[in-house]
C-alpha positions as CSV (number, residue, x, y, z in Angstrom):
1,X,-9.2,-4.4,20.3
2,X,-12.7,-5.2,21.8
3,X,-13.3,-2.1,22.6
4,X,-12.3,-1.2,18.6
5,X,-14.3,-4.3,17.1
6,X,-17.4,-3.2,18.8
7,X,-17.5,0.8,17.3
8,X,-15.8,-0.5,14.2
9,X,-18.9,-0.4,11.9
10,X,-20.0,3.1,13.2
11,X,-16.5,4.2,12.8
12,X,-16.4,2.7,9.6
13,X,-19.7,4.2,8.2
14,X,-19.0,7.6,9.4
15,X,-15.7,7.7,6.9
16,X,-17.2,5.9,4.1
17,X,-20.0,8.7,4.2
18,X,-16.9,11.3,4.6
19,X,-15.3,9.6,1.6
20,X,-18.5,9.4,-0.7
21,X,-18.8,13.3,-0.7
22,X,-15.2,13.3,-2.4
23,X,-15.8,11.0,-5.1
24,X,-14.2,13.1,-7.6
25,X,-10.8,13.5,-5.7
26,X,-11.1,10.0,-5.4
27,X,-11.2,9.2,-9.0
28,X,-8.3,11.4,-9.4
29,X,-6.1,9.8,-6.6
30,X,-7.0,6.4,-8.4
31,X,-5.3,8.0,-11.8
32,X,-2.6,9.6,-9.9
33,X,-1.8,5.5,-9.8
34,X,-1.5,4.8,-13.4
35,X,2.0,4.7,-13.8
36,X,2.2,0.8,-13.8
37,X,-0.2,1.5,-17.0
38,X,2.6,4.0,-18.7
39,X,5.3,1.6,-17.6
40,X,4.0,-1.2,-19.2
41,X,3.8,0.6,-22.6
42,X,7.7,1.0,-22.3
43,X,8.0,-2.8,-21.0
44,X,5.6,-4.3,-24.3
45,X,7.9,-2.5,-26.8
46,X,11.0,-3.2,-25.0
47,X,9.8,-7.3,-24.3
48,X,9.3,-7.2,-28.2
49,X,12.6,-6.3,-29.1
50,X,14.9,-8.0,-26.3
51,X,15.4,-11.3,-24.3
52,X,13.3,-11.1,-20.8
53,X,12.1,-13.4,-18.8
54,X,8.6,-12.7,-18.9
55,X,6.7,-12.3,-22.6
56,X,4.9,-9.7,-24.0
57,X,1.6,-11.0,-22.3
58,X,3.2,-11.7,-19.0
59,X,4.4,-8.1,-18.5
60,X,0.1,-6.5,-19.9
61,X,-0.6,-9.0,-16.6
62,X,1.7,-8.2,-15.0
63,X,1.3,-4.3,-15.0
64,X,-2.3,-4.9,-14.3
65,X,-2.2,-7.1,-11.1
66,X,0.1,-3.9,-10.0
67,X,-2.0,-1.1,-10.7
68,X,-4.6,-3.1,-8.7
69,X,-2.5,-3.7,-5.8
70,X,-1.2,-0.4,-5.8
71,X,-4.9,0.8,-5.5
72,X,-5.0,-1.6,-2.4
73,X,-1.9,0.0,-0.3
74,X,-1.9,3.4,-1.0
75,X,-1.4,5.0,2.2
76,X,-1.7,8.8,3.4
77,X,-1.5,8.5,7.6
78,X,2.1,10.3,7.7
79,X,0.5,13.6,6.2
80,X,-2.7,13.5,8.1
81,X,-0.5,12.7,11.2
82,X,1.9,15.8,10.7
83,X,-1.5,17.7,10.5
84,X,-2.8,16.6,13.8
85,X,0.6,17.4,15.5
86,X,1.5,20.5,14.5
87,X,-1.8,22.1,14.9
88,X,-2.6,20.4,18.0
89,X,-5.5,18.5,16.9
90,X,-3.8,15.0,18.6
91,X,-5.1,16.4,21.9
92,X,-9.0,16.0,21.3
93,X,-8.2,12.1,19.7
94,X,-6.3,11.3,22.9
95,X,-9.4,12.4,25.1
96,X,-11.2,9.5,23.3
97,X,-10.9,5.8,24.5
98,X,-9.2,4.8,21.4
99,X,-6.3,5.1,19.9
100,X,-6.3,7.8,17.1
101,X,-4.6,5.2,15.0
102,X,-8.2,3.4,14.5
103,X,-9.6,6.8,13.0
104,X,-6.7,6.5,10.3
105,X,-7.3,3.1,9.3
106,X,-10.8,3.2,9.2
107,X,-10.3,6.2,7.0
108,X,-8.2,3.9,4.7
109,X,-10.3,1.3,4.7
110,X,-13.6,3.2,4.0
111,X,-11.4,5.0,1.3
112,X,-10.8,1.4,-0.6
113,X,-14.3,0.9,-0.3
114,X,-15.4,4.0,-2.3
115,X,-12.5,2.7,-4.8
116,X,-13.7,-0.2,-5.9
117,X,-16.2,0.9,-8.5
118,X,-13.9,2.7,-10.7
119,X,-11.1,-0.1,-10.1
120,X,-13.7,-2.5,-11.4
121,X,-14.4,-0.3,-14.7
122,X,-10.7,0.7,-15.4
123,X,-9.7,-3.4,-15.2
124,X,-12.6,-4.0,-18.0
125,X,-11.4,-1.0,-20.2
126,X,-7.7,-3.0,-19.5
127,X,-9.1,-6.2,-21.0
128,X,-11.2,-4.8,-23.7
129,X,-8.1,-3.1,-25.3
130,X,-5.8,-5.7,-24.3
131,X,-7.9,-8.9,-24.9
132,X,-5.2,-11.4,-24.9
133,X,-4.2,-10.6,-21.9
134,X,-7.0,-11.5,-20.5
135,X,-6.9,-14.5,-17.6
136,X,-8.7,-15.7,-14.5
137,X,-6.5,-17.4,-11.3
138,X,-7.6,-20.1,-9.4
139,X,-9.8,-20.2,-6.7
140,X,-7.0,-21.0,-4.2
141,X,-4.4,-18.4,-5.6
142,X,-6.7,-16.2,-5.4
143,X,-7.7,-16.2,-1.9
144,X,-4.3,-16.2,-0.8
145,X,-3.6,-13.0,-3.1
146,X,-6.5,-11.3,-1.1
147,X,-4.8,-12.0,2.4
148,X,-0.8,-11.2,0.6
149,X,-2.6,-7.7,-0.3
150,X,-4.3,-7.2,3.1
151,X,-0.7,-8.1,4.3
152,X,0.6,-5.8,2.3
153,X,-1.7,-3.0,3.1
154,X,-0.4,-3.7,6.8
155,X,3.2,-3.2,6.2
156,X,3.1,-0.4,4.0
157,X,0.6,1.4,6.7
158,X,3.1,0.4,9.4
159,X,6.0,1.8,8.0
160,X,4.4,5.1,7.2
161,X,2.7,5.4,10.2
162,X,5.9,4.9,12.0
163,X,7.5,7.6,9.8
164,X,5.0,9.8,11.1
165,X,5.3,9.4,15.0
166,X,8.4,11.4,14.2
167,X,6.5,14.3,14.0
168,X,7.1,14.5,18.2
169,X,10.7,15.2,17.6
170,X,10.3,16.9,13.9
171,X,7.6,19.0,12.0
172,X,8.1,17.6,9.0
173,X,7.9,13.4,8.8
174,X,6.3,13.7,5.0
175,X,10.3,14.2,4.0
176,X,11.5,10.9,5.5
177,X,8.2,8.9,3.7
178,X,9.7,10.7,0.7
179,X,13.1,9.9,0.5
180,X,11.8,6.1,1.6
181,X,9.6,6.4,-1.6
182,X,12.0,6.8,-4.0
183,X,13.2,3.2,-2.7
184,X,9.7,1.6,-2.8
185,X,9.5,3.4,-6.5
186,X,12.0,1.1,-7.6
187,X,12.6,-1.9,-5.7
188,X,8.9,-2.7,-4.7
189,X,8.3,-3.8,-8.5
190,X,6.2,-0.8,-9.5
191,X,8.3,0.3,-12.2
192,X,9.6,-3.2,-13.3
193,X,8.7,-6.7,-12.3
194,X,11.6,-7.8,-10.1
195,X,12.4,-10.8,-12.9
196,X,14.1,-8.0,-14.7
197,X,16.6,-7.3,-12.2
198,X,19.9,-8.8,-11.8
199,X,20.1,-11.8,-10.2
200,X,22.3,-10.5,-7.4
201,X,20.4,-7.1,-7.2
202,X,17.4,-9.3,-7.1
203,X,18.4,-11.6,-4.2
204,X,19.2,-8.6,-2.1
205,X,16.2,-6.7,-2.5
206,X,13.9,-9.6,-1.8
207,X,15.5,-9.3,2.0
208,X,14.0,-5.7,1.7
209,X,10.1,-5.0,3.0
210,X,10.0,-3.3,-1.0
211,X,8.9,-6.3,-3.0
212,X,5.9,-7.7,-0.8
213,X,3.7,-4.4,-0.8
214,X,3.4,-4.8,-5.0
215,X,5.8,-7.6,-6.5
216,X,5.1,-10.3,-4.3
217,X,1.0,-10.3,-4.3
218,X,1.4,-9.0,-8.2
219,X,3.1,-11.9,-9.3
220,X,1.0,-14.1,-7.1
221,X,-2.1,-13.0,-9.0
222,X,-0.9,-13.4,-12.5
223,X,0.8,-16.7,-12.1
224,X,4.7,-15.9,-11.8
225,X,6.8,-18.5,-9.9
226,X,6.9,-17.2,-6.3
227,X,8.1,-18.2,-2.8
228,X,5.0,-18.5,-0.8
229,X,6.5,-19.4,2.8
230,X,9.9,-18.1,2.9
231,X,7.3,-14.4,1.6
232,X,4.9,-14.4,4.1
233,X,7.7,-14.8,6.6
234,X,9.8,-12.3,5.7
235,X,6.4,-9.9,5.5
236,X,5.3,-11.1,8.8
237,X,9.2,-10.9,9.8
238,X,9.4,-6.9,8.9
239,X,5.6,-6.3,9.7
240,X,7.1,-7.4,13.6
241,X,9.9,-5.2,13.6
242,X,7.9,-2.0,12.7
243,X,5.4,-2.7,15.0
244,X,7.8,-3.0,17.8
245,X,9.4,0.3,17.0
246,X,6.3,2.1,16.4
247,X,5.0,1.1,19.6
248,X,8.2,2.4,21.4
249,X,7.5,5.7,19.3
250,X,4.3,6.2,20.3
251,X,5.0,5.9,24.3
252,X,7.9,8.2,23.9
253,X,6.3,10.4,21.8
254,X,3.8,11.2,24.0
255,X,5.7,11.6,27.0
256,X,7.2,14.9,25.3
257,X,3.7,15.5,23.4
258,X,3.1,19.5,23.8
259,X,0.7,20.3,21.2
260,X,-2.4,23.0,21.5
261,X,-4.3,21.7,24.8
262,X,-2.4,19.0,25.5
């Protein structure tokens, strides 16, 4: 971690350059996430015509703090991990004294960084055409929705990451982070705020890691009632048992590691 904390800013600046020369792509991977936007189109007309728990201007927030959030955790690693294995590029990262994780998180981070811009101009075309949904969060809710998201970031990198340390048994990991996405689709309150659920589905999903990489921090922003404690440690709860596994991955993995010059 020393070792990390002292070449972080070079490591850091080195992607963020890499990043800046694909602006463009970047713009398009940030409106590849507009589907909380195109959901909450279906959600307004729907909230004006039936009984829900949140109103009209609840779900345009709502939908909002997602899309930002979503902008926050999206994570690639499994697909640039599968790369590395099966052409044997894993060998030159594991001459270096670091582990080749560092090079994909500085690579996420330095990607969020060359985000931020057109998150900041899509939130003001938000409020300009939705005015009354406009709002501002405390001070103190607002700092702790920075940490949920970085929290959030964490697990969702963690679990994909560990996904793609399968690639020492399998070429293909991308197809497990797949079928897993299909679950976060639904149950991490991307396509509906988890209020809309059932009760019972609702109280069994919140035991899931699904909610706290969108719901959890979304709701946080905008105001909905949330369980701050009993969230962070079921975060922190699931962020420990991927680590732990991932870590048991990795020193298996390379034991039977036999890619091009290793």
């Amino acid at each position: 971690m020393r070792r990390f904390l002292r070449i972080a800013p070079t490591l850091f600046s080195v992607h963020y350059a890499y990043m800046l020369e694909y602006r463009a792509e970047i713009v398009l991977w940030a409106l590849s996430g507009c589907l909380p936007f195109i959901l909450m189109g279906l959600w307004l007309e729907a909230s004006q015509s039936g009984d829900f728990a949140l109103k009209t201007v609840e779900f345009a927030r709502y939908f909002l703090a997602a899309f930002i959030v979503r902008q926050f955790n999206v994570v690639w690693v499994v697909w640039e991990f599968e790369k590395e294995i099966v052409e044997g590029k894993l060998s030159m990262r594991l001459l270096q004294p670091l582990d080749p994780v560092w090079h994909h998180v500085a690579s996420h981070l330095a990607e969020r960084g060359a985000r931020l811009p057109f998150i900041g101009g899509l939130i003001l075309l938000f409020f300009a055409l939705y005015p009354d949904a406009f709002w501002l969060p405390d001070l103190g809710r607002f700092l702790l929705w920075i940490g949920v998201v970085m929290l959030g970031f964490i697990l969702r990198f963690l679990i994909q990451y560990t996904f793609a340390l399968l690639c020492f048994w399998i070429e293909r990991a991308n197809a497990i982070e797949q079928f897993w996405f299909l679950f976060y689709l639904f149950f991490s309150g991307m396509v509906a705020p988890l209020e809309v659920f059932p009760k019972s589905v609702r109280q069994v999903v919140l035991w899931t890691p699904f909610p706290y990489m969108i719901h959890f921090p979304a709701a946080l922003l905008v105001g909905l009632p949330v369980n701050v404690l009993p969230s962070l440690a079921i975060m922190l709860g699931w962020v420990a048992i991927f680590w732990i596994i991932n870590r048991w991955l990795w020193r298996r993995g390379l034991r039977q590691y036999s890619g091009m010059g290793a």
